[in-house]
N, C-alpha and C positions, 0 to 999 in steps of 0.2 A: 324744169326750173322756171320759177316767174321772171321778169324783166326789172329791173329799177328804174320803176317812174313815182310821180306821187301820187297816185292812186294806186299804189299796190301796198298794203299796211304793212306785209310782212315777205321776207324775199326767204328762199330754202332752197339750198342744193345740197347734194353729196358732194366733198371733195377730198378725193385719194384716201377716202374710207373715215373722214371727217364730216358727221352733220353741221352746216350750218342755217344757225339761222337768225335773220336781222329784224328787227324790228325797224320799221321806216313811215311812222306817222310822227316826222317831225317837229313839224307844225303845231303840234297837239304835245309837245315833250313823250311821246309816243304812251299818252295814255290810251287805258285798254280799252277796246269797244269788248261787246258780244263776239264781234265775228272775229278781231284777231285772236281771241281766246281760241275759241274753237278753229279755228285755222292752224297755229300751231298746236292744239291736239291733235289733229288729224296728223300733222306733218310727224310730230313721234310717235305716231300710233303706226302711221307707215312705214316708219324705218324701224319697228321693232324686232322684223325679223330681219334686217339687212347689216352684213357683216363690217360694221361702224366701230372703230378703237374710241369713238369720243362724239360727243357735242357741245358747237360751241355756241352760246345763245350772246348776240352783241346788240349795237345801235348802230345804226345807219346818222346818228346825232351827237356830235360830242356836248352837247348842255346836257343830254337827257339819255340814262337806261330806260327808265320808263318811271314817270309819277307818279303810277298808281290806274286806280283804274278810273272811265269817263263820269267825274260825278257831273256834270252840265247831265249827261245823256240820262243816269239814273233819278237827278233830280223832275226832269222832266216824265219820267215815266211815273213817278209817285204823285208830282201835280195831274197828271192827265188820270190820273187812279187807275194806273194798268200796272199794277203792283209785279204782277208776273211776267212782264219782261223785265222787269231789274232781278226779281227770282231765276230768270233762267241766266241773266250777267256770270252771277253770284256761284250758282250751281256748277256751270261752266267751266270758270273759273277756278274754284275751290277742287273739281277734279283734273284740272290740268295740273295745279300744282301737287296732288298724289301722283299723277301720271312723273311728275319729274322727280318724285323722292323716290319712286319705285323704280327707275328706269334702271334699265339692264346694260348701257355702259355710262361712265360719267358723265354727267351735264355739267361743261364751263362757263359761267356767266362771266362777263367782260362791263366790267362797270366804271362809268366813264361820264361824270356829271349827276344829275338825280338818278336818286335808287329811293322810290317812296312808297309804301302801302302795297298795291300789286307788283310793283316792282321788286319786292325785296319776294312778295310770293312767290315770282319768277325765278328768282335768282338763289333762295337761301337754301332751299330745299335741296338742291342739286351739289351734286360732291365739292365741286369749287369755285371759289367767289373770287376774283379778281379784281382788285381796285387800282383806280390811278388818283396822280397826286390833285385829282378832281372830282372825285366822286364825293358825295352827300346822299347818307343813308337817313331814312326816320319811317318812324309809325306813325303819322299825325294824326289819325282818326277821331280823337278825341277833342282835336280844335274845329271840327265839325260835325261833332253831335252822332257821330260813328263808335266805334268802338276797335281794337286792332283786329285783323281776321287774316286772309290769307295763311292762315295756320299760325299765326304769332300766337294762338295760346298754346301751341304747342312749343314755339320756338324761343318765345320770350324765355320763360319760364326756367330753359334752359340752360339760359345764358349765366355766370357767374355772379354770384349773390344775389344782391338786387338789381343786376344791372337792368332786367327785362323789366320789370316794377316799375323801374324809373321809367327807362323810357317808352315803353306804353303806355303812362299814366300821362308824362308830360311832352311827347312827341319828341324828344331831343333830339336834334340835329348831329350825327356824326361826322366826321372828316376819315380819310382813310387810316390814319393814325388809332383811332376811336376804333374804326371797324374792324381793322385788325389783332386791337388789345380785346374789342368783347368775343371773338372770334366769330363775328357775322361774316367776315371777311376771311379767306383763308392763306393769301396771297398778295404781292406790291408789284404791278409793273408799270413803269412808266408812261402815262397815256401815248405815245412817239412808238412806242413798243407790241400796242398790242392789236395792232395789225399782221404781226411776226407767230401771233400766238397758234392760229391754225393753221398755217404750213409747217410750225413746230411740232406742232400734233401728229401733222401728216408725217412728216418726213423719220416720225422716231415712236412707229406705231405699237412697238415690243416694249416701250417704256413708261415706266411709271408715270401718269399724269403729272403727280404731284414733283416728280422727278425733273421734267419736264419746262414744268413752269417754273420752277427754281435754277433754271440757268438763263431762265428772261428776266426774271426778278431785279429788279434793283435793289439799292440800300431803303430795307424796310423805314418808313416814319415812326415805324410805332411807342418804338422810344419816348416822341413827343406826344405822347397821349394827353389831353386835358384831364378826359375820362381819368385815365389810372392815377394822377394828380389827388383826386378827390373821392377816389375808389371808398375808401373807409364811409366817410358821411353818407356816401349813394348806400352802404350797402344797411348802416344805421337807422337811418331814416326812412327807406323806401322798405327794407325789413320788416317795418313793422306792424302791426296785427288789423289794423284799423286804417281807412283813408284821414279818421280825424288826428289818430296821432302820429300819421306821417306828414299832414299839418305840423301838429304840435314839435313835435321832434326839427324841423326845417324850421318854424319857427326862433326854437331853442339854438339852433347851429350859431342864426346868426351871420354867415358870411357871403359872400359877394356870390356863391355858386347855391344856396341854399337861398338867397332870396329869386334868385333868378328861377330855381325850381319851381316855388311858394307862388311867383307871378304865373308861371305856367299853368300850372295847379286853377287860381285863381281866375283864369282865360278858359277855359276849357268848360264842358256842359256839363254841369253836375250829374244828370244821366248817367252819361257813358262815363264818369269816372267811377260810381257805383257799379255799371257793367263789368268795367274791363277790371276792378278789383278784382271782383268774383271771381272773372274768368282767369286771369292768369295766377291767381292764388288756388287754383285746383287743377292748373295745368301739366303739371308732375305729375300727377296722376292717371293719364289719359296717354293713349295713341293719338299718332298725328289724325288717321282716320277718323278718331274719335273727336279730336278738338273740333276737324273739321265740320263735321256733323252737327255738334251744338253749335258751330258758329253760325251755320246758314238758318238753323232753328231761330238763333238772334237776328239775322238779319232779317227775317220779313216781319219782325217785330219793330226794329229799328227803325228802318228804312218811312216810316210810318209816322214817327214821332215828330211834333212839332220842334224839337232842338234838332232833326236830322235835319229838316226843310229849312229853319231859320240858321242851321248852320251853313249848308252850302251857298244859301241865295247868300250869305254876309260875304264868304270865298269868293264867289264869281261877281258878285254886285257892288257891295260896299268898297270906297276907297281905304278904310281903316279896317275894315274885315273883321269889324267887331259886334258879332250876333248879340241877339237879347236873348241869352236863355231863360230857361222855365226854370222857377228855380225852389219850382216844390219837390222836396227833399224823398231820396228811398228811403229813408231810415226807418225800419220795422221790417219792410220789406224781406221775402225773404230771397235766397239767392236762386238766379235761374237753374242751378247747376245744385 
């Protein structure tokens, strides 16, 4: 078992037949390097054969599950042209999170503040997703010249009507109410509560996870969904065949959640909103392995582009955080996929 200091990214013990394990960079809202990737692969890689009822994946941080993964660190390996250490980030990465859709007993994620881009890798793949009435899910990739990965063409995709469309296209910010109506979410416990969640585990090892977690649960928010409010228009708009006429269509709506998409839309690198059309409109199609695979194929493509570079240095530099994208058009193009 490691010690809790701050230089240790990520703490892991067995307790009473409970994996745990924290993420503890955060300072960093525990965004992911290289190494705590593969650090926690090794850690489930070694409990795979030890007689575990559960894992529970948390934060050492109540602002942050994790933000995603270190783009400061990857931008810098694209300026310095060592492309392949951000390829082996990526690679990493993209296999830890098979590592947790395959795992052989449940993975609980415990989400409590940001849940972003790697974060949601972490977390979505694995049997159960726990939020508090502070979590905040998204895909932003796209307000940085990215595109979604960590298996979101597989998982977007998934999600009910358009909801995955939308928001990979336009990075929308979830509350746990939202997470739990698109079921990114699978559970509600009060952030006070789920410190309780792994000795609950421990203590009631014959029972259903899901079992479980529903007598920590509080009174679900979901009720108050914004999301399911406007369920219909997301599913009209973002439904449809083309990036232009899901323009046009947001355009047509008209209202106060349709212009706020249209701005999104509008903010984002026309790139990667070409890209991630593609990809999550042939994402039904595919195994998660499979998405995963084109997705790293995209990334050393990406990672390369003058809208990936000009989007991050705008994130970490600019006070307005407003890139100059390139804004010569895919159109002819055909698709990567």
């Amino acid at each position: 078992m490691t010690t809790d200091t701050d230089a240790v990214e990520i703490i892991a013990d067995v307790h009473r037949g409970v994996g745990r394990i924290l993420l503890n960079r955060s300072k960093a809202l525990n965004a992911l390097t290289t190494d705590m990737v593969v650090a926690i692969d090794r850690v489930l890689a070694g409990w795979e054969d030890a007689p575990l009822s559960a894992v529970v994946l948390a934060s050492t941080s109540p602002k942050a599950f994790c933000a995603g993964g270190d783009i400061r660190t990857i931008r810098g390996h694209s300026l310095a042209g060592d492309a392949e250490a951000s390829e082996r980030f990526f690679a990493s990465e993209y296999r830890l999170n098979a590592r947790i859709a395959e795992y052989h007993v449940p993975v609980v994620s415990l989400i409590d503040g940001l849940c972003m881009g790697g974060g949601l890798g972490l977390s979505v793949h694995g049997s159960f997703r726990v939020v508090t009435e502070g979590a905040v899910l998204a895909m932003p990739e796209t307000g940085i010249g990215f595109f979604p990965d960590v298996g979101a063409s597989y998982f977007l995709p998934r999600l009910p009507g358009a909801i995955g469309m939308y928001l990979g296209l336009t990075g929308h910010r979830l509350d746990a109410a939202d997470a739990l109506y698109t079921g990114l979410a699978t559970h509600f416990v009060p952030a006070d509560g789920l410190d309780a969640v792994g000795d609950a585990l421990a203590d009631n090892p014959g029972d259903p996870v899901d079992v479980v977690l529903n007598r920590l649960a509080g009174r679900s928010p979901v009720a108050g969904s914004r999301l399911a409010e406007v369920r219909g228009d997301v599913d009209w708009a973002f439904g449809a065949p083309t990036l232009g006429e899901i323009e046009k269509r947001l355009r047509h709506l008209d209202t106060p959640w349709a212009a706020e998409a249209l701005a999104a839309l509008e903010s984002a690198s026309p790139h990667s909103l070409e890209i991630t059309h593609a990809l999550l409109a042939g994402g039904r199609q595919r195994t998660l392995r499979e998405c995963l695979s084109a997705e790293l194929a995209l990334t050393r493509t990406t990672i390369r582009t003058p809208d990936f570079l000009e989007g991050v240095r705008a994130a970490l530099v600019d006070k307005d955080r407003n890139p100059d994208w390139e804004r010569a058009s895919l159109g002819g193009r055909t698709s990567p996929f």
